[in-house]
C-alpha positions in Angstrom: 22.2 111.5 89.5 24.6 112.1 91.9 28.0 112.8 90.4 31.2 111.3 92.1 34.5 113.4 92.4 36.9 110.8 94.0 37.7 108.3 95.6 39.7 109.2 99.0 42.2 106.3 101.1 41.1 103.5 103.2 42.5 105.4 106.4 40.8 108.8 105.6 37.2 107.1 105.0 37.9 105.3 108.7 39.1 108.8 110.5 35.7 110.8 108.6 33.4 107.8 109.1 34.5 107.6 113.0 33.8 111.6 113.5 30.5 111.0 111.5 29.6 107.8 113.6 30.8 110.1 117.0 28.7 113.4 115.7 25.2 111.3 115.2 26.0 109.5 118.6 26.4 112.9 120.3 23.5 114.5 119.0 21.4 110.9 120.0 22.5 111.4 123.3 21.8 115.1 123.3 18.2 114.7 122.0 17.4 112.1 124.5 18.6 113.7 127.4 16.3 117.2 126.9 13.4 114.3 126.5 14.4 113.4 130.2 13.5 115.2 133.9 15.6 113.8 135.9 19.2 115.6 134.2 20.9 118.5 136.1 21.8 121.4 133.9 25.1 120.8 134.3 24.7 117.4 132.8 22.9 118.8 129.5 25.4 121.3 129.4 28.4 118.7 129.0 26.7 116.7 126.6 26.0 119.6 124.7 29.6 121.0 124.9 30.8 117.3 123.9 28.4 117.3 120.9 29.3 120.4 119.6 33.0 119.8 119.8 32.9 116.6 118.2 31.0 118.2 115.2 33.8 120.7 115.5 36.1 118.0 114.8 33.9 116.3 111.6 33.8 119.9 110.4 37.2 120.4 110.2 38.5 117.1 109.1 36.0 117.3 106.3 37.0 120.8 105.3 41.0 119.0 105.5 39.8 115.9 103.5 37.9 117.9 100.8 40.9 120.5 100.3 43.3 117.6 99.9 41.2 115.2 97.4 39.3 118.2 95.5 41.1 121.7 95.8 40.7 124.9 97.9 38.9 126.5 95.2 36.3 123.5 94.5 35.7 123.3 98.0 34.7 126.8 98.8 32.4 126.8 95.6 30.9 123.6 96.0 31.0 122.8 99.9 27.6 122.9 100.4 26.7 120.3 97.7 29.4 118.0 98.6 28.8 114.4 100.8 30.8 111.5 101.5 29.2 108.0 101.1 31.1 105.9 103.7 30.4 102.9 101.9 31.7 103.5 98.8 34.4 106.0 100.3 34.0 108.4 97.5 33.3 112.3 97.4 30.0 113.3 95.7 28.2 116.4 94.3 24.6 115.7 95.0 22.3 116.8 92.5 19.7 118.7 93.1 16.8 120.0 90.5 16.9 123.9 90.4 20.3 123.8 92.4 23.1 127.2 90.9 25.8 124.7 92.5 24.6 121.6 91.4 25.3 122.7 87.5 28.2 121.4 85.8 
C-alpha cells in the first residue's frame, strides 16, 4: 500500500497538475508527429524543444513542491519513490516489493 506524506494547497496541486497535463500533451504531440511524413525537421525539432522544456518546467516545480511539503533531505533520499496523485492532491511513497527506498 502506497503510503501518503501530505497533503499540499489547492493552488500548488493546480500549478503541478497543469505542467503534468502540459508534459503528457507535449510528448502526445511529439510521438505523433515522428509517426507522420509529411513534417520538416525543423518542425520535429520545435516540438521536441517545446516538450523537453516543458518537462523542464514539471521537473523543477516538483523538485520546488517536494522540498517545501517534505524536506531537502527526504527528497534527495526518496525522490525516486515519490508521486503526486492529482486527485487527491497528496504526496505519496509508492510501495514497491523488493524496493531499498520503499522501506520505512
Amino acid at each position: 500500500m502506497n503510503k501518503i506524506l501530505c497533503k499540499i494547497s489547492d493552488e500548488d496541486a493546480k500549478r503541478l497538475t497543469d505542467t503534468i497535463i502540459e508534459v503528457e500533451m507535449c510528448k502526445q504531440t511529439f510521438d505523433e508527429s515522428t509517426k507522420k511524413v509529411d513534417y520538416s525537421a525543423d518542425a520535429l525539432r520545435m516540438i521536441f524543444d517545446y516538450y523537453i522544456h516543458s518537462l523542464k518546467v514539471h521537473k523543477n516545480l516538483w523538485v520546488e513542491l517536494l522540498i517545501k511539503y517534505i524536506g531537502e533531505e527526504e527528497t534527495s533520499t526518496m525522490f525516486y519513490v515519490l508521486r503526486f496523485d492529482t486527485v487527491k492532491k497528496v504526496i505519496f511513497q509508492m510501495e514497491i516489493e523488493g524496493c531499498a527506498l520503499c522501506k520505512e
